[in-house]
Each structure stands twice: as C-alpha cells, then as structure tokens.
Residue frames relative to the residue before (quaternion, step in Angstrom):
aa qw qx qy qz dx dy dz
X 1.0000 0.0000 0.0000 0.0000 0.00 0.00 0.00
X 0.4299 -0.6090 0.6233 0.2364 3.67 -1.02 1.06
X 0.6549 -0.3789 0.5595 0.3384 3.07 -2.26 0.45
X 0.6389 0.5652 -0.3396 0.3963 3.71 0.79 -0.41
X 0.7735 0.2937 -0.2670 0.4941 3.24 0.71 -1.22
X 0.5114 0.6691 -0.4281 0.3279 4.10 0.73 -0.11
X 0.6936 -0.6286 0.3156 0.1555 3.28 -0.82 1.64
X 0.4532 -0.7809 0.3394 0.2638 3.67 0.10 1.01
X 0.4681 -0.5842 0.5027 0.4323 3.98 -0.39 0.67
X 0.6814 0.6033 -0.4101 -0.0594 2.36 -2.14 -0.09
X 0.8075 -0.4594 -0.0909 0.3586 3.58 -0.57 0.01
X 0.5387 -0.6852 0.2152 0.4404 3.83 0.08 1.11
X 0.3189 -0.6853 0.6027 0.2558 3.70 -0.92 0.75
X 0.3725 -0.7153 0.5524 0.2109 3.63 -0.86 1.53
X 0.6557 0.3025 -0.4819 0.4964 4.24 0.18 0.76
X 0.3876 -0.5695 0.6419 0.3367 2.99 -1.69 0.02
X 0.4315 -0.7729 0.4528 0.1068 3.58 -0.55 1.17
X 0.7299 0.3645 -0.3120 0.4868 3.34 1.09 -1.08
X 0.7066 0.4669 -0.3884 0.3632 3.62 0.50 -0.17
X 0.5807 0.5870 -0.4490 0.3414 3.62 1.50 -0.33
X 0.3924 0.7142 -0.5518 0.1772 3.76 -1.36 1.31
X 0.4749 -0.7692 0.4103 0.1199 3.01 -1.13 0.30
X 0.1715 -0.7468 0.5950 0.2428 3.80 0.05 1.07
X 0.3158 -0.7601 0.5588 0.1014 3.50 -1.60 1.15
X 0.0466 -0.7703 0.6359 0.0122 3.63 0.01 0.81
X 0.2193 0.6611 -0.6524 0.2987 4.23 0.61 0.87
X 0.4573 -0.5630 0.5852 0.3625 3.27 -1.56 0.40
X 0.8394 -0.3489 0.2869 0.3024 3.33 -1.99 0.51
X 0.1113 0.6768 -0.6652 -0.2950 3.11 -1.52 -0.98
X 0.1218 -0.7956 0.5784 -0.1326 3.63 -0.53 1.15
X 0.7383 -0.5143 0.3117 0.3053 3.07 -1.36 1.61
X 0.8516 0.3652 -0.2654 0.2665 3.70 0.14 -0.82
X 0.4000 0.7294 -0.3113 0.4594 3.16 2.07 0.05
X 0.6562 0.6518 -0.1642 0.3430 3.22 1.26 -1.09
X 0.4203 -0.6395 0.5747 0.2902 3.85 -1.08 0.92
X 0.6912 -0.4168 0.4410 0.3925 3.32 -1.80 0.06
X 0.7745 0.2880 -0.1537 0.5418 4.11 0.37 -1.15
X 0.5569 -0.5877 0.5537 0.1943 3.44 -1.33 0.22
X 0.4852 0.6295 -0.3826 0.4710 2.96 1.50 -0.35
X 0.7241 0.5474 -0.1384 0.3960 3.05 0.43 -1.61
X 0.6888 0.5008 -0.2413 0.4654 3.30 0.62 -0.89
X 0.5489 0.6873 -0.2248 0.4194 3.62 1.53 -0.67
X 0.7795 0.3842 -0.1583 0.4686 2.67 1.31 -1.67
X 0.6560 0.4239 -0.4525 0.4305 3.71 0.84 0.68
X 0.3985 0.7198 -0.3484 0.4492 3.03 1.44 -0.13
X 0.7682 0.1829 -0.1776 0.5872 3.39 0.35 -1.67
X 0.6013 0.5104 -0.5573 0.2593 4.14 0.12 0.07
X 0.5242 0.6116 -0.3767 0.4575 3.53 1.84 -0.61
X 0.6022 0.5649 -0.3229 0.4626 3.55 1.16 -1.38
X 0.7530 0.3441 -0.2529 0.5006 3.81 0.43 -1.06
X 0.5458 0.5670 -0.3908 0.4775 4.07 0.78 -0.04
X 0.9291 0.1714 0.1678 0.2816 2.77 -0.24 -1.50
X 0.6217 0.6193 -0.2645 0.4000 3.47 1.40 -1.18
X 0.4282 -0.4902 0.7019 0.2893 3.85 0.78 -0.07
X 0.2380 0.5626 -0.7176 0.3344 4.25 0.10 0.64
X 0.4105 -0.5613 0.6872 0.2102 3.24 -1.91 0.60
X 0.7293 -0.0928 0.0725 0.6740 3.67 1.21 -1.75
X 0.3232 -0.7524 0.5390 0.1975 3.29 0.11 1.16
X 0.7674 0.3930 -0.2484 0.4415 3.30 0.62 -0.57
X 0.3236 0.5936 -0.6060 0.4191 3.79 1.11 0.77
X 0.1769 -0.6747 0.7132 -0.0689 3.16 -1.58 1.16
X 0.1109 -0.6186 0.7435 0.2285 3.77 -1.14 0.33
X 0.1334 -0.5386 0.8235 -0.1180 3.48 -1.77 1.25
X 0.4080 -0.6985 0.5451 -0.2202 2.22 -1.13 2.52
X 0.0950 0.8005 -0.5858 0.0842 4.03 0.20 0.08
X 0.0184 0.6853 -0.7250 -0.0664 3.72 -1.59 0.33
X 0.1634 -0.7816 0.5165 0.3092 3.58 -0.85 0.29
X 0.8221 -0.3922 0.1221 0.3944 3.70 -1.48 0.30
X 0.5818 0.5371 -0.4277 0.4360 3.25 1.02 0.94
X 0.3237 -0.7034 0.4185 0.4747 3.34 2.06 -0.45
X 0.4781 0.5884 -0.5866 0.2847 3.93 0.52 0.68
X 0.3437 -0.8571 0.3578 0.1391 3.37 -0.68 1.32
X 0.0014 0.7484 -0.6565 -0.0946 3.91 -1.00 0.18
X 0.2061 -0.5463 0.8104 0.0488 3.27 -1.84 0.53
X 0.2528 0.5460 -0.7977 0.0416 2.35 -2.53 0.31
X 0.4756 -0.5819 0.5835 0.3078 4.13 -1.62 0.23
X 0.1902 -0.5902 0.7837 -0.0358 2.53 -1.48 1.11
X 0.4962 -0.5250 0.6150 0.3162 3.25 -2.45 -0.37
X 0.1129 -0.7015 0.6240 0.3253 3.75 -0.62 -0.08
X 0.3783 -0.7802 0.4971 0.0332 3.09 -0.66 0.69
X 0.8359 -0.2907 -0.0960 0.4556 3.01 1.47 -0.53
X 0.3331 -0.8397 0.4287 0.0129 3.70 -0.51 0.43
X 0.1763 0.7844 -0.5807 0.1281 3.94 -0.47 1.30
X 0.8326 -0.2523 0.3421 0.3550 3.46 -0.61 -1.35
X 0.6402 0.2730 -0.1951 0.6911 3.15 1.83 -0.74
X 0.7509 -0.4965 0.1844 0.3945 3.54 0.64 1.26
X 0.7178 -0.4973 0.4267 0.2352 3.37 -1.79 0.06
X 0.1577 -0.8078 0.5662 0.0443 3.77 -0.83 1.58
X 0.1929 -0.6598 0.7260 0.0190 3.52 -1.43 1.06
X 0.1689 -0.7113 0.6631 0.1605 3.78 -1.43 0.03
X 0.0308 -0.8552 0.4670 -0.2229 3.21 -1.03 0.83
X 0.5339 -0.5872 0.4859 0.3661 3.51 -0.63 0.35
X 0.1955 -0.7865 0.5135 0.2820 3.80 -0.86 0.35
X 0.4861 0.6087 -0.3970 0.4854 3.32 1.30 0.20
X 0.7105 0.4647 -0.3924 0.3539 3.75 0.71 -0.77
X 0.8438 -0.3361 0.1849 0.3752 3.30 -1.97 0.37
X 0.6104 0.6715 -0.1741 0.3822 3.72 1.06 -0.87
X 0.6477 0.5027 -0.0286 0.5718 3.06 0.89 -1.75
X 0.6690 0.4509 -0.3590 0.4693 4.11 0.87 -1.11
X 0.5780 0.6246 -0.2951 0.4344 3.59 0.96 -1.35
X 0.6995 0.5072 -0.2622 0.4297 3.85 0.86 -1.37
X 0.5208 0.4129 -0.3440 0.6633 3.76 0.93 -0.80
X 0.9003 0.0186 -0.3910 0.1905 4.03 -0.44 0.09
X 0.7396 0.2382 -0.2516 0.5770 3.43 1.81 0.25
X 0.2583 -0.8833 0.3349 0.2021 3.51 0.61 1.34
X 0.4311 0.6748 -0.3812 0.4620 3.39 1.76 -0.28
X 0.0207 -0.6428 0.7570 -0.1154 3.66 -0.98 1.55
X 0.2173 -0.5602 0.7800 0.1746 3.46 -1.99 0.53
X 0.0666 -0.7310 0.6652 0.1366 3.73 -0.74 0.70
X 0.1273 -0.6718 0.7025 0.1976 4.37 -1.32 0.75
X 0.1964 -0.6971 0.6882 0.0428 2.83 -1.76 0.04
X 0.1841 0.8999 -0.3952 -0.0109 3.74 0.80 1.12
X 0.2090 -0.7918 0.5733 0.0245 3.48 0.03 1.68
X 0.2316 0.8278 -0.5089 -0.0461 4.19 0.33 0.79
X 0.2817 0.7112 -0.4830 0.4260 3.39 1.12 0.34
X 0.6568 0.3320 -0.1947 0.6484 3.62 1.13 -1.28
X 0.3388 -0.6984 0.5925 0.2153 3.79 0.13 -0.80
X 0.5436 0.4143 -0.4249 0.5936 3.11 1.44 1.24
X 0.3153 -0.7081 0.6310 -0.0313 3.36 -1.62 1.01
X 0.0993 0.7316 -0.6733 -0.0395 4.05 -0.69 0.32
X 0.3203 -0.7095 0.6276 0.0059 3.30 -1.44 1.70
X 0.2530 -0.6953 0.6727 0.0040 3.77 -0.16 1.01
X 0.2223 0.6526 -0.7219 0.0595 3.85 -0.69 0.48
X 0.0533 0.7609 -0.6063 0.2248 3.82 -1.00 0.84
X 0.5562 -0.5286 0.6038 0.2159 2.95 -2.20 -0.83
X 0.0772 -0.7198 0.6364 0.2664 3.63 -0.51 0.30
X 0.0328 -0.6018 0.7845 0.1459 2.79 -1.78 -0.01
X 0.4696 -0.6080 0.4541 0.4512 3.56 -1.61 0.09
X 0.3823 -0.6474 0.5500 0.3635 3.08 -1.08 -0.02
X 0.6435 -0.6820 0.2274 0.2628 3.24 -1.58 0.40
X 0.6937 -0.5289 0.2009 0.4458 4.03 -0.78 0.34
X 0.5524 0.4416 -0.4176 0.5704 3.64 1.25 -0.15
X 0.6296 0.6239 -0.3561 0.2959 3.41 0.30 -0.51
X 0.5696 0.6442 -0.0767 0.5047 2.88 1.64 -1.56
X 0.7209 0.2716 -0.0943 0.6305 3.53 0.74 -1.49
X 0.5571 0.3048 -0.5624 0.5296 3.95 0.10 0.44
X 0.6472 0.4617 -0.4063 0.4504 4.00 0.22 -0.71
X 0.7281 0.4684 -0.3483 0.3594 3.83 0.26 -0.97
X 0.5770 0.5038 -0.4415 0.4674 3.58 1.18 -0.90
X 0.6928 0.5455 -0.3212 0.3453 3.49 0.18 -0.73
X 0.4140 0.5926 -0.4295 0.5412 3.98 1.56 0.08
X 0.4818 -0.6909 0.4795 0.2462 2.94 -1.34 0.54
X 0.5326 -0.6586 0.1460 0.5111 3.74 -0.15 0.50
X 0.7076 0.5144 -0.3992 0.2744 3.33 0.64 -0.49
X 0.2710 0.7068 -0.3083 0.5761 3.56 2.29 0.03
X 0.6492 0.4460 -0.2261 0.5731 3.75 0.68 -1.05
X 0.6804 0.4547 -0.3959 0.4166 3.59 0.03 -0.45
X 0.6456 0.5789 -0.2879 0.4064 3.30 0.84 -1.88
X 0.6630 0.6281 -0.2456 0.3248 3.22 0.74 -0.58
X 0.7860 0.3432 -0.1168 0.5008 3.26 1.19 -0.73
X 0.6010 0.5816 -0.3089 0.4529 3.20 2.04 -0.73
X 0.6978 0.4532 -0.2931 0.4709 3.50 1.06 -0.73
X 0.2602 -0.5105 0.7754 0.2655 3.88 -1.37 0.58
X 0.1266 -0.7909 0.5512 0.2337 3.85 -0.57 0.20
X 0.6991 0.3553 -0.2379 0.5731 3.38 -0.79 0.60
X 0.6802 0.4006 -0.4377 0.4304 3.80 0.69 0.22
X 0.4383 -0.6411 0.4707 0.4188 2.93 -1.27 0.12
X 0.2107 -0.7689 0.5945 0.1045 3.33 -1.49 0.75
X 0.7770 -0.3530 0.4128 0.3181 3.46 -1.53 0.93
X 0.7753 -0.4734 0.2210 0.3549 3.17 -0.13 -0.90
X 0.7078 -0.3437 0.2879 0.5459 3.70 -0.24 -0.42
X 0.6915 0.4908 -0.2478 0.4684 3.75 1.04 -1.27
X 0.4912 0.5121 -0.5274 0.4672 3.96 1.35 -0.37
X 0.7534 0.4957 -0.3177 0.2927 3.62 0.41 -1.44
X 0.7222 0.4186 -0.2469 0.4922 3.39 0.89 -0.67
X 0.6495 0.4330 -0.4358 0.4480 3.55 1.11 0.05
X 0.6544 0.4062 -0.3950 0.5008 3.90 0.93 -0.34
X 0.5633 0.4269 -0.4845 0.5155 3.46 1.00 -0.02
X 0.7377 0.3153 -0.3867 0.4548 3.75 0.26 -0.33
X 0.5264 0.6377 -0.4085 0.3865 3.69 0.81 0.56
X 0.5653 0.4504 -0.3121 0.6165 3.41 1.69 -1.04
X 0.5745 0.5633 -0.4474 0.3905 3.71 0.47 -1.24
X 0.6295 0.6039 -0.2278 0.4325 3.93 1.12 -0.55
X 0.9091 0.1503 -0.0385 0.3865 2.77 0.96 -1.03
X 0.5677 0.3698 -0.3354 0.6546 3.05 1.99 0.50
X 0.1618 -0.8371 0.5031 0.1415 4.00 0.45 0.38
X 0.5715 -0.5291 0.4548 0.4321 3.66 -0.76 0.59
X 0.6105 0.5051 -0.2930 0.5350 3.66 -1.04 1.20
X 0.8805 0.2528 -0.0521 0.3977 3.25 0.47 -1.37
X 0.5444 -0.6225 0.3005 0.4752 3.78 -0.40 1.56
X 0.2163 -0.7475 0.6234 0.0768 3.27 -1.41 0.12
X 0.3600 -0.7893 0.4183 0.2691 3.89 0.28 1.41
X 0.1930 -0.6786 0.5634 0.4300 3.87 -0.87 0.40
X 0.7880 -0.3036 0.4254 0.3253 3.43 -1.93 0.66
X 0.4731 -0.5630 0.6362 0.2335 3.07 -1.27 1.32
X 0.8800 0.3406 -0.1323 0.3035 3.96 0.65 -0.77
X 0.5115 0.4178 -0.2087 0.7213 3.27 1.88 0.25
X 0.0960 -0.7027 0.5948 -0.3785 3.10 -0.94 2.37
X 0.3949 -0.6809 0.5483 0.2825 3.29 -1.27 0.09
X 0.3033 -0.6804 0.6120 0.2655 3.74 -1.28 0.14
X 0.0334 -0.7297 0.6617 0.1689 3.60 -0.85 0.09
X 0.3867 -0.6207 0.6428 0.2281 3.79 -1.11 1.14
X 0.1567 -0.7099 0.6865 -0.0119 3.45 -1.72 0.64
X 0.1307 -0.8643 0.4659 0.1373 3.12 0.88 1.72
X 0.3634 -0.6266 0.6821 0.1003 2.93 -1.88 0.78
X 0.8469 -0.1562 0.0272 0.5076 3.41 0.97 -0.80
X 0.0897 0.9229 -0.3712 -0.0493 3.34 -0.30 0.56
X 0.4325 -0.8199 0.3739 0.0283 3.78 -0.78 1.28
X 0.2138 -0.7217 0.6582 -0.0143 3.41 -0.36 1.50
X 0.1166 0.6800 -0.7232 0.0321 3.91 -0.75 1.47
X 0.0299 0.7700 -0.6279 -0.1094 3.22 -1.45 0.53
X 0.5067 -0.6625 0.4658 0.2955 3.45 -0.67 0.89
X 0.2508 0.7277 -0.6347 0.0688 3.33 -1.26 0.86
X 0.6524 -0.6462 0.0542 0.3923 3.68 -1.00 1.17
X 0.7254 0.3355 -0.4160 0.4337 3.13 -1.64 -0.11
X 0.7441 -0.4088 0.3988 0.3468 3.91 0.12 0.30
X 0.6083 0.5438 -0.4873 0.3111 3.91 0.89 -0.71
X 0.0471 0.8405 -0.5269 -0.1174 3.38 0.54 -0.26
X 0.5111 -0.5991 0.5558 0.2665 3.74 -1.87 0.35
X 0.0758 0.6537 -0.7373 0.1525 3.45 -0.76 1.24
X 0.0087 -0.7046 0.6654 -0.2464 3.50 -0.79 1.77
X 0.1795 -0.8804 0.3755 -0.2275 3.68 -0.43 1.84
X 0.0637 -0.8319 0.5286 0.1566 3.35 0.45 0.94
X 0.2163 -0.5672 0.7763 0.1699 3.98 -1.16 0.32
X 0.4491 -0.6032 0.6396 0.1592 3.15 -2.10 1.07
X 0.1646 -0.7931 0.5496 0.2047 3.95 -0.19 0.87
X 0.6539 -0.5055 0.4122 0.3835 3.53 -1.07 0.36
X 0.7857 0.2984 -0.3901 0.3762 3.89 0.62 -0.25
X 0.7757 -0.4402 0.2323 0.3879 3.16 1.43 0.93
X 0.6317 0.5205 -0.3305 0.4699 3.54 1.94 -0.07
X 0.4324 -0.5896 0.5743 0.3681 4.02 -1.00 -0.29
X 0.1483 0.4634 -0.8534 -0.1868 3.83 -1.66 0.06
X 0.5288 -0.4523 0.6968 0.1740 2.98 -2.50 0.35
X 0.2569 -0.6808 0.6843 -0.0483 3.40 -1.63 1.49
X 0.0622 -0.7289 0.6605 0.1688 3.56 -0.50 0.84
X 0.0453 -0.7952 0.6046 0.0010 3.82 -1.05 0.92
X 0.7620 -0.4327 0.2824 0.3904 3.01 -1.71 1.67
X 0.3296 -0.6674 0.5945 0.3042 4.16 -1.23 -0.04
C-alpha cells in the first residue's frame, strides 16, 4: 500500500459505522395499490406520516438547489403547501436558495419519513408564486414569524447575534403584537412543478420498493418501478 492509498489520521470515531442499520420488515408498495397523480398518492402518504408516523415535522422537506455552475446546496424547509400544480415553500428571495432558483430553476425537493422507512423525491421546477398568495400565506404566521421575516437578510453574513436581535427588536417596536404586519416586498413563496416524483419504501434485505411516476407530454403520469 502507497502513502496515497493509507487511511488518513486522526481522531477515532466512537461507533462502528459499517455495522450501523436497520432491517425493514414495512409492508410493500406495489403498482396496483397506486392512484392516478402523485399528488394523490402523496397525500396518503403524508396523512399516514402526520397520524401515525411518530413525525416531529412531517412536513420538513430538504430542498436541493445548484446554481448556473451546477454547484449544489441543501437545507429543510416547511412545505406549506401542496395540490396539483405542485409543492409550496416560503422563503426569503434574497437568500442562497432563492439566488440559485433565478439561475437554475431546476430544484430536487426529499422528504425523509424513517420512522416509517419511506422517503418521497420531488424532482421538478420552481416557480414563484404569486403576491396574493404570498400575502394570504404570511397573514396566517404568527407575529413573531412576521418579524423574522423582515429582520433577517438570509443567507448574509451577519455581525453578530446582537445585530439580529436588535433589528428584530426594532420591528417588535414598530409593529406591536395585534398590529398587521406587511409581507416583504422580497420574501415569497416557490411552488415545485413536479416532473417526477418517487415513492421509496424500505423493505428487508435491501430490495426495497422504489415506484416513479414520469410527467408524459399530454399532461398524464405512468409509474416506473426501479432496481433498489
């Protein structure tokens, strides 16, 4: 073995990694079980996930993003909401997420429900959504949710902790609990426009169910079952 190929010092990791897993003994999920839209099929998915699954936020989502160079970033979000014309987050349009969307509108959106031993990949389009939309969703924040909103530049860098908590106690001044709060001229929602989306469920020995709807050109879905 070369000086190259020799395992990098350094401090010992206290688990054995290769032995940590989990044998899934969940029931299936099989093509004929399955609704016509992905939507639909979502929506029993996530009412099982919010019932029953032991979910902290069933509705946490990682949003995947890359910008016009194809360098990628993540992070969780909330969806907030969810129909036929695809899946809505909110957000700052100034932050790292939002900048990437204006130059590669292509977004992958997870959903990792492992309590259940199921997962749904969302792969799509964003678009924003529109300013009523925006301002019927924002009333509905709670107020101190409203502030945060305006107090934070997301994605910049900030001075320190005392900057954030002083421009947030500055609105708290000037918007008192009670009193409407306008949403940001720069903080909006996105709505995905799924192109494809992926129903995995864990099941033992690794074979697992991965069942894939594809967007057809006249606007319908078929279902792909793919190797685990």
């Amino acid at each position: 073995m070369t000086d190259r190929d020799a395992v990098p010092s350094g401090p010992a990791v206290p688990f054995d990694l290769a032995s940590m897993r989990k044998q899934y003994r969940a029931e299936g999920l099989s093509e004929a079980e399955l609704p016509a839209t992905p939507v639909e099929q979502f929506a029993r998915w996530f009412k099982q996930a919010a019932t029953e699954g032991g979910l902290f936020e069933p509705n946490a989502v990682v949003v995947s993003t890359a910008d016009a160079r194809g360098r990628p970033s993540s992070r969780t979000v909330l969806l907030k909401h969810f129909d036929e014309r695809g899946f809505v987050f909110y957000t700052n349009y100034d932050s790292r997420k939002a900048r990437e969307l204006g130059e590669n509108p292509h977004v992958s959106l997870l959903f990792p429900w492992h309590p259940m031993a199921r997962q749904v990949i969302v792969t799509g389009v964003a678009r924003r959504t529109g300013r009523d939309e925006t301002a019927a969703y924002f009333r509905t924040r709670p107020h101190g949710s409203q502030l945060g909103a305006w107090a934070s530049a997301q994605s910049s860098v900030v001075a320190g902790r005392s900057a954030l908590d002083a421009a947030y106690a500055e609105l708290a001044a000037r918007y008192p609990e009670g009193e409407q709060v306008p949403a940001p001229p720069h903080w909006g929602g996105f709505r995905v426009v799924p192109r494809e989306v992926e129903f995995w469920q864990g099941r033992e020995n690794r074979l697992h169910d991965r069942l894939r709807y594809v967007a057809d050109a006249d606007g319908g879905w078929r279902v792909e079952r793919l190797s685990p």
